[in-house]
C-alpha positions as CSV (number, residue, x, y, z in Angstrom):
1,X,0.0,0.0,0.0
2,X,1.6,3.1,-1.0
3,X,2.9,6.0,1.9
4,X,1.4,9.5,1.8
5,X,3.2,12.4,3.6
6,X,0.9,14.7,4.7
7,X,0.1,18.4,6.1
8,X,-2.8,19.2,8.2
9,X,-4.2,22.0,10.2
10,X,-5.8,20.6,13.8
11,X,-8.9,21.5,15.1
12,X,-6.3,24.4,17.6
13,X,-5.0,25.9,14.1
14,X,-1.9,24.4,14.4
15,X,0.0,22.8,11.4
16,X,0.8,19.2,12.0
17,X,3.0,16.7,9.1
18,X,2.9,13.1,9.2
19,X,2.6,9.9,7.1
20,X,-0.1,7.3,6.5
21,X,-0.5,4.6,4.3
22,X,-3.9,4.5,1.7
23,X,-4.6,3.2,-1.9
24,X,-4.9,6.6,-3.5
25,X,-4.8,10.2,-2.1
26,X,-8.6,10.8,-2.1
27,X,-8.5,8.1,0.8
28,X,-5.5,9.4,2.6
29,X,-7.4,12.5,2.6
30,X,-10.9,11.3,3.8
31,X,-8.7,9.4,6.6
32,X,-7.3,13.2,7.3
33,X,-10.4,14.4,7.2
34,X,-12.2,11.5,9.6
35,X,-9.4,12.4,11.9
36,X,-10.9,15.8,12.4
37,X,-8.1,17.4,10.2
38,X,-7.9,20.1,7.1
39,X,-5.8,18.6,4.7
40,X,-3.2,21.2,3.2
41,X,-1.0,18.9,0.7
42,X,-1.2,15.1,0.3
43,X,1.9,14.1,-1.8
44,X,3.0,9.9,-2.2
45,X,6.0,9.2,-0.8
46,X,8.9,6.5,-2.6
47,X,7.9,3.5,-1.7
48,X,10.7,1.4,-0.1
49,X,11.8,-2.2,-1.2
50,X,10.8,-5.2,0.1
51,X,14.4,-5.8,1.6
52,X,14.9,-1.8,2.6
53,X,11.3,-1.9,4.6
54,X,12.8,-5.4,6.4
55,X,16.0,-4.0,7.6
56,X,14.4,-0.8,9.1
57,X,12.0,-2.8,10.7
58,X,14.3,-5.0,12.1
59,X,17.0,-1.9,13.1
60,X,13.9,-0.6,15.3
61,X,13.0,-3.7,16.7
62,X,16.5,-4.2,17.6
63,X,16.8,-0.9,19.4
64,X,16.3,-1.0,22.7
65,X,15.3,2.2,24.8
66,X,17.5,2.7,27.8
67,X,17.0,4.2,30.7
68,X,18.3,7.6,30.0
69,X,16.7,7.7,26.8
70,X,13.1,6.8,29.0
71,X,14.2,9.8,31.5
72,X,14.9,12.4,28.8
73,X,11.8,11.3,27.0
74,X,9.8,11.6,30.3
75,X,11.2,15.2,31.3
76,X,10.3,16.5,28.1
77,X,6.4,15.0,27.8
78,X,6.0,16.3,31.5
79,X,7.7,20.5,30.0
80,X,5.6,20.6,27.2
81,X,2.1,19.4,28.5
82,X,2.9,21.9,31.8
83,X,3.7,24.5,28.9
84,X,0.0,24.0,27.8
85,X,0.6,21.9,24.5
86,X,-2.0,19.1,23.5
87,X,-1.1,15.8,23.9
88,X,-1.1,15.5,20.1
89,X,1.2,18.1,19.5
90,X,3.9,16.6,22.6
91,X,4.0,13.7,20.8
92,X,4.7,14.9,17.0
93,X,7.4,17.3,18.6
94,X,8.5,14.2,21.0
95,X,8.0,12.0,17.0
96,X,10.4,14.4,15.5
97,X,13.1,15.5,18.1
98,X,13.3,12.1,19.3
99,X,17.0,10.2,18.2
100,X,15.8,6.8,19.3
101,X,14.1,5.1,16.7
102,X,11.9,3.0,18.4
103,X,10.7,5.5,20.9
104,X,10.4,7.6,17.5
105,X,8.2,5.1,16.5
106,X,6.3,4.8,19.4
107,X,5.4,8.3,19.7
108,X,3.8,7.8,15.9
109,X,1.5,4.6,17.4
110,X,0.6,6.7,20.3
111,X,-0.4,9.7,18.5
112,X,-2.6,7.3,16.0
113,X,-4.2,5.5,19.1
114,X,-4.9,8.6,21.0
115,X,-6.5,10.0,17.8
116,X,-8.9,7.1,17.3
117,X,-10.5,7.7,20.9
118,X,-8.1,5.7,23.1
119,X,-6.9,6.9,26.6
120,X,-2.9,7.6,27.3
121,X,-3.4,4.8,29.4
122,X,-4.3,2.0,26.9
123,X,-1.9,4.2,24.3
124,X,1.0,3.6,26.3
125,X,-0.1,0.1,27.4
126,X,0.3,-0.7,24.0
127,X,4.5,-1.0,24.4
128,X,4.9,-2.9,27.3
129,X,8.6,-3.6,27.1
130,X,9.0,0.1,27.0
131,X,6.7,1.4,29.6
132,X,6.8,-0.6,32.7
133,X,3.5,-1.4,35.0
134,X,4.8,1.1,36.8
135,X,5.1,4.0,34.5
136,X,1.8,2.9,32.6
137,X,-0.3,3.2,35.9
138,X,1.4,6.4,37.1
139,X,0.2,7.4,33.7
140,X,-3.5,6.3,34.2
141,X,-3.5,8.1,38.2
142,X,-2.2,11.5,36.1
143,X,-5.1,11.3,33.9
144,X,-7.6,10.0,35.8
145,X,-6.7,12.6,38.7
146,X,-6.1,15.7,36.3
147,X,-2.4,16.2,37.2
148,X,-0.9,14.1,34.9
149,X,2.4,17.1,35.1
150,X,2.7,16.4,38.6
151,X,3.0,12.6,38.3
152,X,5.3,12.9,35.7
153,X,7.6,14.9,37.7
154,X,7.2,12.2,40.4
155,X,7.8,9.6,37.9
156,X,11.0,10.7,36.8
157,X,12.0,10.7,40.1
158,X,10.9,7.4,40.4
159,X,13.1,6.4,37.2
160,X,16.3,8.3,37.9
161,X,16.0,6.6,41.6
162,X,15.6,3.0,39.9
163,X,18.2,3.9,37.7
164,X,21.3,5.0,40.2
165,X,20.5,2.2,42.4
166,X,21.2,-0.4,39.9
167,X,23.8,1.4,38.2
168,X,25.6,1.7,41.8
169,X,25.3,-2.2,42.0
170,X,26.5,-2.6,38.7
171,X,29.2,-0.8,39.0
172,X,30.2,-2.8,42.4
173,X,30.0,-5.9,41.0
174,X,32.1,-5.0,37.5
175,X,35.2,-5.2,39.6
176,X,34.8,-8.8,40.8
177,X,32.9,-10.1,37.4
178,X,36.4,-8.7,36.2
179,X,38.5,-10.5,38.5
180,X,36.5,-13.9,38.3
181,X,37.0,-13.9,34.6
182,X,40.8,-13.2,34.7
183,X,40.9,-16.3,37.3
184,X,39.4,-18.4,35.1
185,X,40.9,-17.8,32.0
186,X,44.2,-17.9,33.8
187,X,43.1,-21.6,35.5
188,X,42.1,-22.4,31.7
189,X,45.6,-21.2,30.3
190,X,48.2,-22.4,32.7
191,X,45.7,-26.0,33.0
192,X,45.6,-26.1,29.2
193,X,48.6,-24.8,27.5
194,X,51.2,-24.5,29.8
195,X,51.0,-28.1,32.0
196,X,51.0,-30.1,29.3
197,X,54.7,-28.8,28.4
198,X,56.1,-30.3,30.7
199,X,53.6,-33.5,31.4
200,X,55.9,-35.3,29.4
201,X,59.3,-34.3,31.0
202,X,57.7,-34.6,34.6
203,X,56.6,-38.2,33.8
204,X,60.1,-39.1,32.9
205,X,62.1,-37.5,35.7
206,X,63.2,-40.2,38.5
207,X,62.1,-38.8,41.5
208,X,59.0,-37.9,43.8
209,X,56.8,-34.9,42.2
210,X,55.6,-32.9,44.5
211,X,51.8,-32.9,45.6
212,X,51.1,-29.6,43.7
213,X,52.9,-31.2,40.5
214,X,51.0,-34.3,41.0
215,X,47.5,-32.1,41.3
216,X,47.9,-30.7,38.1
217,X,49.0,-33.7,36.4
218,X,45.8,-35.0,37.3
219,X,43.8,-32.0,36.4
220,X,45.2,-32.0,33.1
221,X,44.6,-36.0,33.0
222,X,41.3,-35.3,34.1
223,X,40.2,-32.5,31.5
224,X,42.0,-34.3,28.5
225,X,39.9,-37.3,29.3
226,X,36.7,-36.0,30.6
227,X,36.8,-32.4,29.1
228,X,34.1,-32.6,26.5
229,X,31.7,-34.6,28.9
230,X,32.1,-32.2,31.8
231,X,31.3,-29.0,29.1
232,X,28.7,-31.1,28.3
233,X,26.9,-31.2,31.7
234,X,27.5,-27.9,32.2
235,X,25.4,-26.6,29.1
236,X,23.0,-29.0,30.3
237,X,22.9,-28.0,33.9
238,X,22.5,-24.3,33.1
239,X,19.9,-24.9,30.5
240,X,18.2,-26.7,33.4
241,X,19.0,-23.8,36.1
242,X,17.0,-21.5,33.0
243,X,14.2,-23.8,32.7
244,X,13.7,-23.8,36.8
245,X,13.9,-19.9,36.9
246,X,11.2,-20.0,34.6
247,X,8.7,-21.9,37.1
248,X,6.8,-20.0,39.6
249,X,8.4,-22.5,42.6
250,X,11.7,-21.9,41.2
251,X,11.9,-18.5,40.9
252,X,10.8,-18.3,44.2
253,X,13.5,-20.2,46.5
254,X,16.6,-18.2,44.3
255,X,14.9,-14.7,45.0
256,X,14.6,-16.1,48.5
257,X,17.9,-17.5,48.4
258,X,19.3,-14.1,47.4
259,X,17.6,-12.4,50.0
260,X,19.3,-15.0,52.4
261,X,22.5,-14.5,50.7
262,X,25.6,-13.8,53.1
263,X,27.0,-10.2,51.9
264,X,24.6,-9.9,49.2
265,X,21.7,-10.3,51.1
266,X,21.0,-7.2,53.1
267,X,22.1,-5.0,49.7
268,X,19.0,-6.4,47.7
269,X,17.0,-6.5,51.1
270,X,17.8,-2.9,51.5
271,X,17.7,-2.0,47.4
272,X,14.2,-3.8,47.8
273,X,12.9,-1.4,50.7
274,X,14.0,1.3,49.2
275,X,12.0,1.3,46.3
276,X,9.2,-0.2,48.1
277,X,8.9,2.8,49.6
278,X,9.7,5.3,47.2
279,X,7.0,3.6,45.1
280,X,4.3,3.3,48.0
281,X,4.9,6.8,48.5
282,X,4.9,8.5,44.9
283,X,1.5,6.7,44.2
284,X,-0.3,7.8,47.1
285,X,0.9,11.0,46.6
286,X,-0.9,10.8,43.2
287,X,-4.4,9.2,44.5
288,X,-3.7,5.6,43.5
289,X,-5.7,3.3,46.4
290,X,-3.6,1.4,48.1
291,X,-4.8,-2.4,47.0
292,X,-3.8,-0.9,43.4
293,X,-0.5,-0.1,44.6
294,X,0.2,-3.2,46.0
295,X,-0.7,-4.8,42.4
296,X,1.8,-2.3,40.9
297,X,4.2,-2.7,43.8
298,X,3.9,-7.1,43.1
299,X,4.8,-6.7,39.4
300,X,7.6,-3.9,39.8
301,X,9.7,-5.1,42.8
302,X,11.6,-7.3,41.2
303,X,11.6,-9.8,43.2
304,X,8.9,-13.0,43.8
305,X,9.5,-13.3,47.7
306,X,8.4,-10.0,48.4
307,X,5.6,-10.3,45.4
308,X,4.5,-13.1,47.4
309,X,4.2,-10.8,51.1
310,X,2.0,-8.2,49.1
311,X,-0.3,-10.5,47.7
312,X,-0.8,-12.1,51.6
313,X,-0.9,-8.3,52.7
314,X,-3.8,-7.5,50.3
315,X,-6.0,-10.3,51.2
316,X,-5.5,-9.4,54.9
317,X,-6.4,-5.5,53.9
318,X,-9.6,-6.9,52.4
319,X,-10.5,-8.2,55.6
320,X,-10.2,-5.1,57.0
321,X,-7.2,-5.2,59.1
322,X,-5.6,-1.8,58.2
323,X,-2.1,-2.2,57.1
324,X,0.5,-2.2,60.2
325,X,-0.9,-5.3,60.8
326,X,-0.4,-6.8,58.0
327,X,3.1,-5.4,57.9
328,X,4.3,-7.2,61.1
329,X,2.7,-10.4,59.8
330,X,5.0,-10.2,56.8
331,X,8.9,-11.6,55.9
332,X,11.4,-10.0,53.8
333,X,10.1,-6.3,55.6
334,X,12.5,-4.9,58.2
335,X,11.8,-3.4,61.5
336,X,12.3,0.2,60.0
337,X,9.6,-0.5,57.5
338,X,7.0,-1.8,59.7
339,X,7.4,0.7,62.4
340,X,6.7,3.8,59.8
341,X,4.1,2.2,58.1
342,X,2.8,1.9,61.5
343,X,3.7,5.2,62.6
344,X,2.6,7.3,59.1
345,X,-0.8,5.2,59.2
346,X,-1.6,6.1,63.0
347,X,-1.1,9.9,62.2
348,X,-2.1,10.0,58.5
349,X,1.3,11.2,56.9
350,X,2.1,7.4,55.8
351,X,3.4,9.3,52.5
352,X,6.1,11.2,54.5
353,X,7.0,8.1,56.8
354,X,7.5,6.0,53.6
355,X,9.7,8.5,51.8
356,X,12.1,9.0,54.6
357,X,12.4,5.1,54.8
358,X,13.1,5.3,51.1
359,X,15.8,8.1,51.8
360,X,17.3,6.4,54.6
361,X,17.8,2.8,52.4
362,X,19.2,5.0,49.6
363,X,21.6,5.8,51.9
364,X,22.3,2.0,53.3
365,X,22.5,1.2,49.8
366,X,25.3,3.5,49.0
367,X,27.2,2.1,52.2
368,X,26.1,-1.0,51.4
369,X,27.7,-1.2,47.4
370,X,30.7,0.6,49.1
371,X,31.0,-2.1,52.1
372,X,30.4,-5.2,49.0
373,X,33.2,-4.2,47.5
374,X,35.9,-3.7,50.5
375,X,34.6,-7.2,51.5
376,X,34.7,-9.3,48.1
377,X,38.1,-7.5,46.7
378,X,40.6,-9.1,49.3
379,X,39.1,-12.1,48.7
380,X,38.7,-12.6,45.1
381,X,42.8,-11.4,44.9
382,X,43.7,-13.8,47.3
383,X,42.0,-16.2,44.9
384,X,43.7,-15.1,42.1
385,X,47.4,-15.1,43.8
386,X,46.5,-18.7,45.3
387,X,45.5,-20.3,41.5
388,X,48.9,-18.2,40.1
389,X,51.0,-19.4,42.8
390,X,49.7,-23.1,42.8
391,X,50.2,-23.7,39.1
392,X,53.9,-21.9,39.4
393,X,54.5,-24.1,42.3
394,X,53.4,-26.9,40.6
395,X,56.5,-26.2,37.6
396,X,58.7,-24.9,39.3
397,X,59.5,-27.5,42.4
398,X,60.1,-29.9,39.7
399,X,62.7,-28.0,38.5
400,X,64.3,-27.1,41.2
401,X,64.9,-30.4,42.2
402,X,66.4,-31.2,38.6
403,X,68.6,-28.6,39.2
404,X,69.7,-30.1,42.8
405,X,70.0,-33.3,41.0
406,X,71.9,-31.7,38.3
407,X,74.4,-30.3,40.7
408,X,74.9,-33.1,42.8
């Protein structure tokens, strides 16, 4: 079907350019006009190959839109609708200043949807892997409640927030990740290419091998024999592990196993609170109920254990037990959390009490990252210097007793 570009004037008297597909231009322009708009020019664009039209849609479905590119996007919807502008014209400014071709995209499908009656809700619903539960129902709260700027502004706090904390973490763990990857490819250099060198003149020498020489003899026997077999088991165990993850029971016992963890556990215990709170918080603040919140809060957490709790904790709010009581009925929720709840729902400022227990974890989280890596980095050297110094053990006390024998 061929590609009209169009110009329009809108029902405000602005100008407004686009494309749309039809069979002819009379029906691009009685779509234009169905659409509510005066058509100025209708003109057929060059209609692309059949190969030309694949690769772009691949290239966009292949672009992913990262969190920055989510915040910027975000700031400026939230400028331009407190500016005044329609949501029409935010997204054909958003459609055309946009770099990111998906979001580009996006902005095109939203402006289409919106125009055939939808809500911004079930517009941005449409792009799930884009917009998050999250952002799509802090989206619906805006419009439903009329402040739609407001919860915007909140929601790029909630973004940025989200953002840092996992970037911290990141950038915490990048250091050992490094460190376990130089230790195994150094395990899987001096095991593979260096021991077998002198395999053969260890097995002729006449005298007793040390036990470090006789280790990796029998590491090397071991991988040369068993090698392909034990690669084997491990594709298959961690297409296994994958499979599990993907079951509901699964899932389950590693995110509780994480939150058990020994060094890691408090982090994602304390990451976990933090934006449990931040979240509880912002939506409140913008007039969500609070059994809808938990429903947000269960499929944005990250994390089934805690899922788990705030499913338990709705059906105990339905029976009318208020929510501190629920709270302190609850794993996975520290003392801190339960007491503020309780606190902020005695004297009605729960919103306050809940965003300085997501300050407070911000903080812990930052000690936290800073405390992981003094307490991992000694040890993953002292791994590092105990696989280097066994394999030059393991060659060298050989040799030195050649050279004893030698001089003798």
């Amino acid at each position: 079907m061929p590609s009209y570009f169009y110009q329009v004037i809108t029902e405000t008297g602005s100008t407004l350019t686009g494309t749309l597909e039809a069979e002819s231009p009379g029906q691009a322009q009685q779509k234009l006009v169905a659409l509510g708009y005066i058509p100025v020019s209708v003109t057929e664009g060059k209609r692309q190959s059949g190969m030309a039209a694949w690769a772009e849609e691949m290239e966009i479905s292949l672009t992913s839109v990262k969190p920055k590119d989510l915040i910027l996007f975000t700031k400026q919807f939230r400028t331009m609708l407190k500016a005044g502008l329609s949501i029409l014209e935010v997204l054909r400014i958003l459609e055309n200043q946009t770099e990111n071709k998906k979001l580009k995209r996006i902005c095109s499908q939203m402006s289409a949807d919106i125009k055939q009656g939808k809500t911004m809700f079930e517009a941005f619903s449409a792009h799930p892997k884009v917009f998050t539960t999250l952002y799509r129902n802090m989206i619906m709260a805006g419009e439903q409640s009329g402040s739609l700027p407001e919860v915007l502004h909140r929601l790029v706090y909630l973004i940025e927030h989200e953002y840092k904390v996992k970037s911290d973490i990141k950038s915490a763990l990048q250091y050992p990740v490094t460190v376990l990857i130089v230790l195994g490819l150094a395990f899987y250099v001096l095991l593979t290419f260096v021991i077998p060198k002198f395999v053969g003149i260890f097995k002729t020498i006449k005298i007793e091998l040390p036990w470090p020489t006789k280790v990796a003899i029998g590491m090397y026997d071991f991988f040369a024999a068993y090698g392909l077999i034990l690669l084997g088991a491990i594709i298959v165990g961690l297409f296994l592990f994958y499979k599990l993850l993907k079951t509901k029971a699964g899932r389950l016992a590693w995110d509780r196993f994480w939150l058990r963890a020994p060094i890691f556990g408090p982090l994602f215990t304390k990451a976990a609170m933090a934006r449990f709170a931040a979240i509880f918080a912002i939506l409140q603040a913008s007039g969500v109920s609070v059994l809808m919140i938990l429903d947000i809060l269960g499929g944005t957490i990250g994390n089934s254990a805690i899922t788990l709790e705030f499913e338990r904790i709705k059906e105990r709010l339905k029976e009318g037990r208020g929510l501190a009581a629920p709270f302190r009925q609850a794993k996975h929720f520290t003392p801190m959390v339960i007491n503020m709840v309780s606190v902020g729902e005695e004297s009605g400022n729960l919103e306050e009490m809940l965003q300085a227990v997501a300050d407070h974890y911000d903080d812990e989280v930052e000690y936290a990252v800073a405390g992981l890596s003094a307490a991992i980095n000694p040890i993953l050297i002292l791994g590092l210097a105990g696989v280097v110094g066994f394999f030059a053990l393991a060659i060298y006390m050989p040799m030195w007793d050649m050279t004893k024998m030698l001089k003798t």
